[in-house]
N, C-alpha and C positions, 0 to 999 in steps of 0.2 A: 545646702546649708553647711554650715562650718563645725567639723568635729564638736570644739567644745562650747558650741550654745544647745541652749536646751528650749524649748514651748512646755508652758504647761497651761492646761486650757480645766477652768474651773467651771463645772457645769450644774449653775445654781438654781434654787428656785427663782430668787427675784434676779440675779444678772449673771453674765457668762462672762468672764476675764479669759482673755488670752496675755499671755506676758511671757517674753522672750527676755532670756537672762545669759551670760557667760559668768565665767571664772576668771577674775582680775589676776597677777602676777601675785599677789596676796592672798590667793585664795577665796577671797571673799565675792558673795554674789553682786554684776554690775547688773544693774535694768538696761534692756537696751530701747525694749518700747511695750507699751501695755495696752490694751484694745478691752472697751467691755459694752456692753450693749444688755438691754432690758429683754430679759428671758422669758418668752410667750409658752413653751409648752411645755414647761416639765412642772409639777404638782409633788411638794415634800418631797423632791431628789428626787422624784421616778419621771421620764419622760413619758409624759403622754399625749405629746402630739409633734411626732417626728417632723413633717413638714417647714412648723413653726421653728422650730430647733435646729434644723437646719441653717435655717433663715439668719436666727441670733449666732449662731455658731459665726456662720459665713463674714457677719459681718464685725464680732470681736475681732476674728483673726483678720478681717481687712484692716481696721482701724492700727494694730498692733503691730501690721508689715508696713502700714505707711509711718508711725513714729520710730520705726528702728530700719526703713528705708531696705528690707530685704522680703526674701520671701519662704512664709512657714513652708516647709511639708510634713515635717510628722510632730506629735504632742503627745505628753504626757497627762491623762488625763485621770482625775478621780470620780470617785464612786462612796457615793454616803447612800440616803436616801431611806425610810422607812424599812422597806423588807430587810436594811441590814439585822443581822442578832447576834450574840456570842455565846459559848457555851464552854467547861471547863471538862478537859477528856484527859485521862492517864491512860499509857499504854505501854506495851514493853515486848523487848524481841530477845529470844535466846541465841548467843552468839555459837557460828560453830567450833570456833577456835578461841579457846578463852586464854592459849598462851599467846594470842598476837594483840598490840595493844589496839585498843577501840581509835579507829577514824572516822574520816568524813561522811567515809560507804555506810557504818554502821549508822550512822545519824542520817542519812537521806530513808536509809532501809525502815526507821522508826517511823518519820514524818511521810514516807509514802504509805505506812501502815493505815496512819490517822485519815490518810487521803481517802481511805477504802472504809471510812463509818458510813450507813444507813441517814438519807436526808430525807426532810418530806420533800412529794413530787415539787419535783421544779426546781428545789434547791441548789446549790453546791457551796461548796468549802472556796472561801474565797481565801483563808492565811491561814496559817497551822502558826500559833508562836511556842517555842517551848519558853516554859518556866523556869523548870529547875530538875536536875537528873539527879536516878536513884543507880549507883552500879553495885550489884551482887547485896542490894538491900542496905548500901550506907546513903543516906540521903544530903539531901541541900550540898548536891553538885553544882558548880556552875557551871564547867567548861569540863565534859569528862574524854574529851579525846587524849589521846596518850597516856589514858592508865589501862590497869589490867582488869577484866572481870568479864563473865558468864552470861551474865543476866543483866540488861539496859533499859531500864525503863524512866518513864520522866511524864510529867505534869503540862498539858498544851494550853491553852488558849485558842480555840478553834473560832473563826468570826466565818459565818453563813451570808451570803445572799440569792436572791432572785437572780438565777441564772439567764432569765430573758428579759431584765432589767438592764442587765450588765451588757446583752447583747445590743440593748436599744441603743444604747448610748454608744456601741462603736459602730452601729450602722448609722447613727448621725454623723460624727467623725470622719467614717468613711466617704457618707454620702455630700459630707465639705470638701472632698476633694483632701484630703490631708489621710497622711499614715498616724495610722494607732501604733506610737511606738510604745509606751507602758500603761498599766493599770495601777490606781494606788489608792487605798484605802482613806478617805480624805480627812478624820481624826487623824489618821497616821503622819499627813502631810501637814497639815495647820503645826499638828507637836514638835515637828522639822523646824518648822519655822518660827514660832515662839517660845520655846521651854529649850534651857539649859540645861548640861548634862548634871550638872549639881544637882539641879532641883529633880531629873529622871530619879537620880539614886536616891535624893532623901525622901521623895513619895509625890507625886502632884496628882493630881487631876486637873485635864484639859477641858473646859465647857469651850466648845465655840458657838455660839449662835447664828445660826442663818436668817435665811428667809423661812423658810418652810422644816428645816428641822435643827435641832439642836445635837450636835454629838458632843463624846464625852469620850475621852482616853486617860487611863489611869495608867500612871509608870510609878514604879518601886524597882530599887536594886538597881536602876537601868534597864529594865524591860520594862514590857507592856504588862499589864495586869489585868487588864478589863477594859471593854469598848462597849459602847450602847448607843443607839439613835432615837434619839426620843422626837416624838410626829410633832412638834410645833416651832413654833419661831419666833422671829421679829412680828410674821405676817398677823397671827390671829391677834397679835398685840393692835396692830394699824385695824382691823376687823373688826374689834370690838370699840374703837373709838368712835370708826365709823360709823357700827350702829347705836352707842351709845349718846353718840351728840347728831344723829342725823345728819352726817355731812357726807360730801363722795370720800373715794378713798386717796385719790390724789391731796385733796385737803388733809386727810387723816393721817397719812403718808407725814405730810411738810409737820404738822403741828406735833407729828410724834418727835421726829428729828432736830425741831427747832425748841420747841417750848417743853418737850415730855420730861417727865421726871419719875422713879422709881420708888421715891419718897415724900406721900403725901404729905408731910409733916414741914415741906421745907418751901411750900407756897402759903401768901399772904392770902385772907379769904375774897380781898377786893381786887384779885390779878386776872385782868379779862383780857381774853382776844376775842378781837372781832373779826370772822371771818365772811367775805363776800356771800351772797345769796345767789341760788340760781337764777338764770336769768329774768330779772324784772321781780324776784324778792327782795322783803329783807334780809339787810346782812344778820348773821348769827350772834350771839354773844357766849360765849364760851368760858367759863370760869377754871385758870389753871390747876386749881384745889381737884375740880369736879373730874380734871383730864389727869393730873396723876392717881388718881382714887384708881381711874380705870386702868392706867398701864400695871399699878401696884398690884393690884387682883390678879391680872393675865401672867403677869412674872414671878410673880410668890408660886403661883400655880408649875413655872415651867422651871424653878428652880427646888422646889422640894420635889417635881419625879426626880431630878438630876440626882436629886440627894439620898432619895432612895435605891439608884444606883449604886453613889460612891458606899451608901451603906450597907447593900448587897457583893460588894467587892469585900468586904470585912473592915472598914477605916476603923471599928471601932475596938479591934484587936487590938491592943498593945506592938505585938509582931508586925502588923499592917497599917501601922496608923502613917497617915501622908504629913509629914513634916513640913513641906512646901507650902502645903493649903491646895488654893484655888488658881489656875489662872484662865479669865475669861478671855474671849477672841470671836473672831466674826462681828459681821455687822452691827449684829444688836446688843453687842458688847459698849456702844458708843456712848449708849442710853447711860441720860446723869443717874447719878447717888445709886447706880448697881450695884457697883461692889461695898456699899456700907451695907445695903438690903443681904447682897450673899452674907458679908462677913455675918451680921444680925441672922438671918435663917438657919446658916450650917455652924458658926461659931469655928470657922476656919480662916487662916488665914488670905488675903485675896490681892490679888493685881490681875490688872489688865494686860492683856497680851499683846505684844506690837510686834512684828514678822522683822527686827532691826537683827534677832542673833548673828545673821549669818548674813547680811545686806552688808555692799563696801560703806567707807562711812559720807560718802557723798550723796546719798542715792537722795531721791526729793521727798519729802513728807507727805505727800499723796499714799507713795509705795507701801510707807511704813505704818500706815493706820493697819488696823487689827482686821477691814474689809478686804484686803489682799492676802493675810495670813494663807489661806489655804492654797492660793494661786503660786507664793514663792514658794510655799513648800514642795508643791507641784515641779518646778523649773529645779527644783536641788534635787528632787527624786528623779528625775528626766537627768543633770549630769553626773547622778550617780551611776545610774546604769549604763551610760554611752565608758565611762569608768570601766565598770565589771565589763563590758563587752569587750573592750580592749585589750583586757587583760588574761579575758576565756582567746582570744583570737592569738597573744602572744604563746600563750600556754602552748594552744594548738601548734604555733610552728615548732617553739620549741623540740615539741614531740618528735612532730613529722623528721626534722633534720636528726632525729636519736634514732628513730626507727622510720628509716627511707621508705622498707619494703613494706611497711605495714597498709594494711586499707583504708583507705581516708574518714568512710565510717567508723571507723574502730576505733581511730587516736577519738574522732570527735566526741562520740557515744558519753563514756564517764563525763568526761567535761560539761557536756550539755545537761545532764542527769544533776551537776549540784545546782543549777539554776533554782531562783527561789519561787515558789508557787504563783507570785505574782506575775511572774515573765512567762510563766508556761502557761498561765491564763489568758495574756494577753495574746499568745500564739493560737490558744484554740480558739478565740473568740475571733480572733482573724481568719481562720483554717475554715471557721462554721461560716464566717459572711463569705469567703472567695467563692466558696462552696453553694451559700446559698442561691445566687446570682440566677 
């Protein structure tokens, strides 16, 4: 495969996307070919049934090498899923030399500090974000490399997962015959892909809705502020239709996507569908009134926990308050009169999220719908890191040709030490399947 393409392979509850993307002479992302297939074994983000998973896997990425006419081997894959959680940690390290100014070393030395808190069993620390740095007790640092002080402490954003959740999913990867080249947070990847940096800094919140779970990524200042995966989706939305009008779920599926509305108020009360009967019934009569009652209950439902989040983040701080509003993405973002429902529940501002930021302006309107969002976000995090690899590898020579005699571990050692937690997980989770074999 060619240095500057990237796979990112979205691993959903209801479908698996693989989508292979470069970097045009514009910098902008081209599609080269996208592959997706209906996702038999994973339950809200957790894989639970490898085999099947394999199966879908196998076959987004076939579909994806025959529209871009090459062949995958490694992807960049995210991670949502229920056991994700967040939590907010301060920590702080005494420098030994308070006449040399603060570097990179001092800031790895803190976020390795973080690395070493107490999880419950099974856990681990899947990102350490910092917030904001305190040096020698002056606070609301941004950027404290290259001043002077004693004492470095700062404000993290720690996000948790199931560390044999995280395993599942790169022994399916694996078990596709494909290299696990990154791991990435999949709020983190969607916000890649729909929210501009205007709106990071004036304050947003990210809802994306899936199938099976809903994340949420809050930015302010230009960072991250807050992450949460909330257990529901598009799916108990199709669920409850099916058991509420007695129909299968394939039916309940089509009449959410085709006729569904979020807003009772906006069907006439004589608007019926009729849908076919199982075989040798009568067909159904279904009243649109009676079918948005039900989606409106299921979504008020998954957008005030949403709301309880951004209200557990502080929105309603003065200092904290998100200027941007709302922006929705993922699937069940597609659903009519949502965003008047959000504006009306949270009384914030709202638009829909389309993955166009950073897409060349050719690309087809398939790509661009809000159900890919997390997949190109996926493909821009994958050539970012082929990025930073090239540029830890120039580093490296650089060295080597300043210092001949030096041991080749030694130049490499620091350089591999600022990697971001997300690469170094990706390596152990690798290191654990070679291992496991």
């Amino acid at each position: 495969m060619e240095h500057n393409i990237a796979v990112g392979l979205d691993i959903g509850t209801t479908k698996i996307v693989a989508m292979i993307g470069r970097k045009n002479d514009y910098g902008k992302l081209e599609i080269l070919g996208i592959g997706k297939s209906k996702s038999l074994g994973v339950h809200r983000g957790v894989v639970n049934n490898i085999t099947q998973t394999i199966q879908s896997i196998q076959q987004a990425v076939q579909e994806a090498e025959a529209a871009a006419e090459m062949k995958i081997e490694g992807v960049t894959v995210g991670i949502a899923g229920q056991h994700i959680r967040s939590l907010q940690h301060s920590d702080y390290i005494t420098r030994p030399n308070s006449d040399q100014v603060i570097d990179e070393t001092d800031i790895d030395r803190l976020i390795n500090q973080v690395h070493k808190l107490v999880m419950l069993p099974g856990e681990e620390i899947i990102h350490v974000l910092p917030q904001e740095y305190k040096v020698d007790g002056q606070a609301e640092i941004k950027e404290p490399i290259g001043m002077y002080g004693g004492r470095l402490e700062a404000n993290f954003h720690v996000v948790v997962g199931q560390v044999s959740s995280i395993r599942n999913i790169g022994r399916c990867v694996q078990s596709s015959g494909l290299n696990l080249e990154g791991i990435t947070l999949e709020p983190l990847a969607s916000a890649n892909a729909v929210l501009s940096q205007e709106e990071k800094e004036a304050g947003v919140a990210l809802i994306d809705i899936g199938g099976g779970t809903t994340d949420l990524a809050i930015f302010r200042d230009g960072i991250i502020r807050h992450t949460a995966v909330i257990p529901f989706g598009g799916n108990v939305i199709t669920e409850d239709i099916k058991e509420g009008c007695s129909i299968i779920e394939k039916q309940a599926e089509l009449l959410k996507i085709k006729f569904g509305s979020a807003w009772p108020g906006e069907n006439k009360d004589n608007e019926i569908v009729s849908i076919p009967g199982l075989r040798g019934r009568e067909p159904k009569e279904i009243t649109l009134k009676n079918l948005s009652k039900i989606i409106h209950a299921r979504v008020v439902e998954i957008i005030e926990q949403v709301y309880v989040e951004i209200k557990n983040y502080g929105h309603e701080e003065q200092k904290k308050k998100l200027i941007a509003g709302i922006v929705l993405t993922g699937g069940g973002a597609q659903l009519k009169h949502l965003k008047q429902l959000v504006e009306y529940i949270t009384g914030m501002d709202t638009r829909i999220g389309y993955p166009n930021e950073h897409l060349a302006g050719d690309s087809d309107d398939d790509i661009t719908s809000p159900l890919f969002a997390t997949a190109v976000g996926l493909v821009l995090d994958g050539l970012k890191r082929q990025d930073r690899k090239r540029a830890e590898q120039k580093e490296i020579q650089e060295k080597k040709e300043e210092m001949p005699n030096e041991d080749q571990k030694a130049i490499e050692k620091p350089i591999k030490e600022r990697r971001s937690f997300l690469d170094k997980l990706t390596e152990r989770v690798k290191d654990f399947l070679d291992n496991a074999e």
